[in-house]
C-alpha positions as YAML, in Angstrom:
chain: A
units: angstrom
residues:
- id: 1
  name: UNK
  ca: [73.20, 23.88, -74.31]
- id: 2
  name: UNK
  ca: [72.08, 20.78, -72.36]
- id: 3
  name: UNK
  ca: [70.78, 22.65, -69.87]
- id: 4
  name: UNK
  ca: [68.54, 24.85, -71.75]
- id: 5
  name: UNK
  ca: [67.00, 22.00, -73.78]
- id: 6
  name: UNK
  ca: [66.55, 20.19, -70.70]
- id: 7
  name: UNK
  ca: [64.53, 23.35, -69.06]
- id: 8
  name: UNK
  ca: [62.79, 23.56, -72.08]
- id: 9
  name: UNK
  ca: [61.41, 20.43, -71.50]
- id: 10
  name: UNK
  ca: [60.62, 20.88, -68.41]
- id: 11
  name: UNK
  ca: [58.62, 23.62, -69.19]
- id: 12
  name: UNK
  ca: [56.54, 21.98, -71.95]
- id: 13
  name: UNK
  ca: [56.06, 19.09, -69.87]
- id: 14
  name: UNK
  ca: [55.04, 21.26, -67.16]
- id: 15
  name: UNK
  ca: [52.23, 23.18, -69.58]
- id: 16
  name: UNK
  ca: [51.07, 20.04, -71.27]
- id: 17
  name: UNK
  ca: [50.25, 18.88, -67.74]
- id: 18
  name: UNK
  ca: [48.19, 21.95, -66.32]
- id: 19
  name: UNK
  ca: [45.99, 21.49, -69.91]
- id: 20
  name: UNK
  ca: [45.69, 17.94, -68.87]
- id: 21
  name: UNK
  ca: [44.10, 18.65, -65.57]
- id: 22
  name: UNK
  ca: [42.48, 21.69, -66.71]
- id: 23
  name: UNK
  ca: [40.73, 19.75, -69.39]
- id: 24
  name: UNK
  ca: [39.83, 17.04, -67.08]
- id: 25
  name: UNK
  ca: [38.52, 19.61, -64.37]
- id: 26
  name: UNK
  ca: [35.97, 21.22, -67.02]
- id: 27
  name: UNK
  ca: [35.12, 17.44, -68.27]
- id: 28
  name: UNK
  ca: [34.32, 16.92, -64.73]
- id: 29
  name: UNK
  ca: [32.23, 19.68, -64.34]
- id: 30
  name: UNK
  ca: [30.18, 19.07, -67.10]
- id: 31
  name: UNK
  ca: [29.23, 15.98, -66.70]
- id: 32
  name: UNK
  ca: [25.56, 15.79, -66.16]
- id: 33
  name: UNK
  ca: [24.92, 18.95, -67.49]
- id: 34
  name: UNK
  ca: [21.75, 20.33, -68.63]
- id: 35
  name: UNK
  ca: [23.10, 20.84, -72.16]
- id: 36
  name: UNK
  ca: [22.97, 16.75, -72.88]
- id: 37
  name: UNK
  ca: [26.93, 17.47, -74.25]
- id: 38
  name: UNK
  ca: [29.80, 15.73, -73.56]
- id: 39
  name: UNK
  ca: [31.69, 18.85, -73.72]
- id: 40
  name: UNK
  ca: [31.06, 22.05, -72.51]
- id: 41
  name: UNK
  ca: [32.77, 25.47, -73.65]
- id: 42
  name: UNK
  ca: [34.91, 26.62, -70.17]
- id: 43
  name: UNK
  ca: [32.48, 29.67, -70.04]
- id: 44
  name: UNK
  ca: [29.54, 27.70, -70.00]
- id: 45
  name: UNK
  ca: [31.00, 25.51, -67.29]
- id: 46
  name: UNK
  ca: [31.64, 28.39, -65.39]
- id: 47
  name: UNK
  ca: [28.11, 29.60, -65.85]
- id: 48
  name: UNK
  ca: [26.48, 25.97, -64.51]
- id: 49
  name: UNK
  ca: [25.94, 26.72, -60.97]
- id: 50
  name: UNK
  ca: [24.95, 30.81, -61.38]
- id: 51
  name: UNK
  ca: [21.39, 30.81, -60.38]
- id: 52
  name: UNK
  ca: [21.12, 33.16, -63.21]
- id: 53
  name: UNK
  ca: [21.14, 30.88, -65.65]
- id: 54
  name: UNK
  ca: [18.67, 27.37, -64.73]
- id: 55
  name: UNK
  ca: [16.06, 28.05, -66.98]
- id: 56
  name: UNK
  ca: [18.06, 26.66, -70.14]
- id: 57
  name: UNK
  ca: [16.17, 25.57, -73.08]
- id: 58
  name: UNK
  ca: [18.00, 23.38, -76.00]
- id: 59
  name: UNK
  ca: [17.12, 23.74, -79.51]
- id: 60
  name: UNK
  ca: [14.72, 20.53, -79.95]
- id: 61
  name: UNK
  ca: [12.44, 21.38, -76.83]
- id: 62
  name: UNK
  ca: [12.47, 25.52, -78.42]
- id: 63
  name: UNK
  ca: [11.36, 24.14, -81.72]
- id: 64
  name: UNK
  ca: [8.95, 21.74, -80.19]
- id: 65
  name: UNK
  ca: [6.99, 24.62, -78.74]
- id: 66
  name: UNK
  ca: [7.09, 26.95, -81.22]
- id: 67
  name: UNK
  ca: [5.98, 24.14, -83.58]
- id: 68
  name: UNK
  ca: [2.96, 23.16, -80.75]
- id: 69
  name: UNK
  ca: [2.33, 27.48, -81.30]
- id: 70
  name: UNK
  ca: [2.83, 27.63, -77.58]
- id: 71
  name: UNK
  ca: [3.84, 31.21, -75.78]
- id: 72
  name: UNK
  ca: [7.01, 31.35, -74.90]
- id: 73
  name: UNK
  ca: [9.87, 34.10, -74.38]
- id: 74
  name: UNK
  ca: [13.29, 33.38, -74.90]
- id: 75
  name: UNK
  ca: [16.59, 35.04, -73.95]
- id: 76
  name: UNK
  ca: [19.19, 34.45, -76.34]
- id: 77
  name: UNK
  ca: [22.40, 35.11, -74.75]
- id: 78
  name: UNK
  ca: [25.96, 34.03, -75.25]
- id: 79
  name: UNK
  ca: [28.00, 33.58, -71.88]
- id: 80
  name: UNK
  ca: [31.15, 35.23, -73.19]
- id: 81
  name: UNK
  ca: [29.21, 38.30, -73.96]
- id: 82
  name: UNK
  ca: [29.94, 41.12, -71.81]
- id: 83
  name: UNK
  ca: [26.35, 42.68, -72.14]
- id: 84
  name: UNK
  ca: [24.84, 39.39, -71.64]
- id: 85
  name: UNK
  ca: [26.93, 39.42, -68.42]
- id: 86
  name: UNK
  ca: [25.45, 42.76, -67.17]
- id: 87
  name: UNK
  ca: [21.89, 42.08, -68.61]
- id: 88
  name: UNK
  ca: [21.07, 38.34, -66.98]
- id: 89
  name: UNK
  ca: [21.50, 39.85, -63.34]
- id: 90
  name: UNK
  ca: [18.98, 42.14, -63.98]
- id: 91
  name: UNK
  ca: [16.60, 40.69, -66.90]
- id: 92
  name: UNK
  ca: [16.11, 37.36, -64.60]
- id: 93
  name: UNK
  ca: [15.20, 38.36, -61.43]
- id: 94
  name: UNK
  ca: [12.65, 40.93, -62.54]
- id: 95
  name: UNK
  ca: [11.45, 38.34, -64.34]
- id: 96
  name: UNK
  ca: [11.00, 36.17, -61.30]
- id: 97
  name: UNK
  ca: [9.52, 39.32, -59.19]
- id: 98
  name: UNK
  ca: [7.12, 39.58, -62.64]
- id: 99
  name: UNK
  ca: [6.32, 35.89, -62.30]
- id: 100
  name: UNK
  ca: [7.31, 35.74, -65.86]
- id: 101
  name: UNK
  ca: [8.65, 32.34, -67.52]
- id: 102
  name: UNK
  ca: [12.17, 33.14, -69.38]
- id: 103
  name: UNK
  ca: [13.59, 30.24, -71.36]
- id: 104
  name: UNK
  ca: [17.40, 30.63, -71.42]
- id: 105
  name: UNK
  ca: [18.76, 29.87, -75.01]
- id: 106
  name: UNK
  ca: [22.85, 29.47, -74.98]
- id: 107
  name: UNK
  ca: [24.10, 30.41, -78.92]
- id: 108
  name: UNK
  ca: [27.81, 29.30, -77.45]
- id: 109
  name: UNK
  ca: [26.86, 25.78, -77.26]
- id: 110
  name: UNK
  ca: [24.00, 26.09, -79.94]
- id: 111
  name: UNK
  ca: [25.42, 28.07, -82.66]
- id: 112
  name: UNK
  ca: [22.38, 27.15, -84.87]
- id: 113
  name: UNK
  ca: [20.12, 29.58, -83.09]
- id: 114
  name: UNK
  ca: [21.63, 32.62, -84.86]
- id: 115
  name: UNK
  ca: [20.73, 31.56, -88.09]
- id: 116
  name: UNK
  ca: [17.25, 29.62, -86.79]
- id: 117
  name: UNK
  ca: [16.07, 33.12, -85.07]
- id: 118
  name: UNK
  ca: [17.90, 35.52, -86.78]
- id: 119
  name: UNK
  ca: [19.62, 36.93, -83.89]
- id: 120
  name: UNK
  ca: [22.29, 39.22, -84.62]
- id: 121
  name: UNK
  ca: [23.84, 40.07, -81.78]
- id: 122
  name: UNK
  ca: [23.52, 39.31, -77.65]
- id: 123
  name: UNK
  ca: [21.56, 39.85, -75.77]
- id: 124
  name: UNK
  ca: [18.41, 39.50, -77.05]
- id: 125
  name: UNK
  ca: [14.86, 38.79, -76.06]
- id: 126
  name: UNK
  ca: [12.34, 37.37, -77.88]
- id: 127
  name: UNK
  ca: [8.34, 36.81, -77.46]
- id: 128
  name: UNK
  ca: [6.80, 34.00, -79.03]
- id: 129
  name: UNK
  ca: [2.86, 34.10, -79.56]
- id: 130
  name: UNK
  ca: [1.30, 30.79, -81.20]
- id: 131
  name: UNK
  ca: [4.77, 29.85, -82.28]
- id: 132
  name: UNK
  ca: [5.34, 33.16, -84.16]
- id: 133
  name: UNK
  ca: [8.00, 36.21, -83.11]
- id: 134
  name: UNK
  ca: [5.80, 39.05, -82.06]
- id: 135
  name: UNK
  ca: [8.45, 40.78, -80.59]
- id: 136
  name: UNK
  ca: [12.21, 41.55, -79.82]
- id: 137
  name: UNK
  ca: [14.65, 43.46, -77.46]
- id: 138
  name: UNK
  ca: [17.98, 43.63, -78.53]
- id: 139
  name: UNK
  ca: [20.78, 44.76, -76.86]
- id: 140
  name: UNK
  ca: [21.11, 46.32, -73.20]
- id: 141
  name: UNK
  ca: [21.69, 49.46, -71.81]
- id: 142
  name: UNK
  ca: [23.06, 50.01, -68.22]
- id: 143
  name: UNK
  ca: [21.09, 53.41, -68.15]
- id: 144
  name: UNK
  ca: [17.38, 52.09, -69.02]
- id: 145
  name: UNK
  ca: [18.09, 48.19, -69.57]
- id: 146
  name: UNK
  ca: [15.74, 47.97, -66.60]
- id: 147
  name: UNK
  ca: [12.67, 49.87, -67.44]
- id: 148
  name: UNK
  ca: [13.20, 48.27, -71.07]
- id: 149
  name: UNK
  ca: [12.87, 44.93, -70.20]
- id: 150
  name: UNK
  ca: [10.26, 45.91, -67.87]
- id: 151
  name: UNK
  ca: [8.48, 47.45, -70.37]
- id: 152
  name: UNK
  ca: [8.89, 44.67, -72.72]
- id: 153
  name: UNK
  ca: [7.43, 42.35, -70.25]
- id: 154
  name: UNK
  ca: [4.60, 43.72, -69.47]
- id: 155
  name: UNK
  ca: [3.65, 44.08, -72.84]
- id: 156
  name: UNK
  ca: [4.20, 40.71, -74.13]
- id: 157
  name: UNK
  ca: [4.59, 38.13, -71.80]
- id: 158
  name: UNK
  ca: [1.29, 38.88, -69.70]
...
């Protein structure tokens, strides 16, 4: 009986120590982030370096435009999404080719933004005209997800 309480032991010693320096790794890796948090959900931390996703925006500097009635378009996305995951790798470099500015709004770390924009699910793009929504794409579709957001671009954000 000795034996398996001491093997238990080891065990929970042995998990309680791979959290340790798993949590330690992620606080590591999020230090200096772009998100100005102390913490970082592991997805987003995975997400940091992807040159997918540099054009973040947080909530104060989103509101600040829209309140200045600037232009602006805004991907809402969530990095655990799977669609999100399939959409950003082709949304953002057509958006490059289309010299187009995409702001990059993370609802993992900024949960507000459902209820502030009224998304309702991810991914979703949204143009901003004088601070107003003119317009939304929701969703993505691996057979047209291109020529949508395409499409979307060129009408909105000339």
């Amino acid at each position: 009986m000795k034996k398996i309480i001491l093997f238990l032991v080891i065990i929970v010693a042995l998990f309680a120590g791979i959290a340790y320096v798993t949590n330690m790794q992620n606080k590591e890796k999020a230090e200096g982030n772009p998100y100005g948090k102390d913490e970082l959900n592991p997805a987003t931390v995975d997400q940091l370096d992807d040159p997918n996703y540099q054009n973040l925006i947080l909530p104060e500097e989103l509101e600040k435009k829209l309140n200045n009635k600037e232009d602006v378009t805004v991907y809402f996305y969530s990095p655990t999404c799977p669609h999100c995951q399939k959409a950003t790798p082709v949304l953002m470099p057509l958006a490059d080719e289309m010299g187009v500015d995409i702001v990059q709004y993370n609802l993992l770390e900024f949960e507000q933004g459902w209820d502030d924009y009224g998304i309702e699910s991810t991914p979703t793009l949204v143009h901003f005209e004088k601070g107003k929504e003119v317009d939304r794409i929701v969703g993505f579709s691996e057979k047209d997800g291109e020529a949508a957001y395409k499409e979307f671009l060129e009408k909105n954000a000339k």
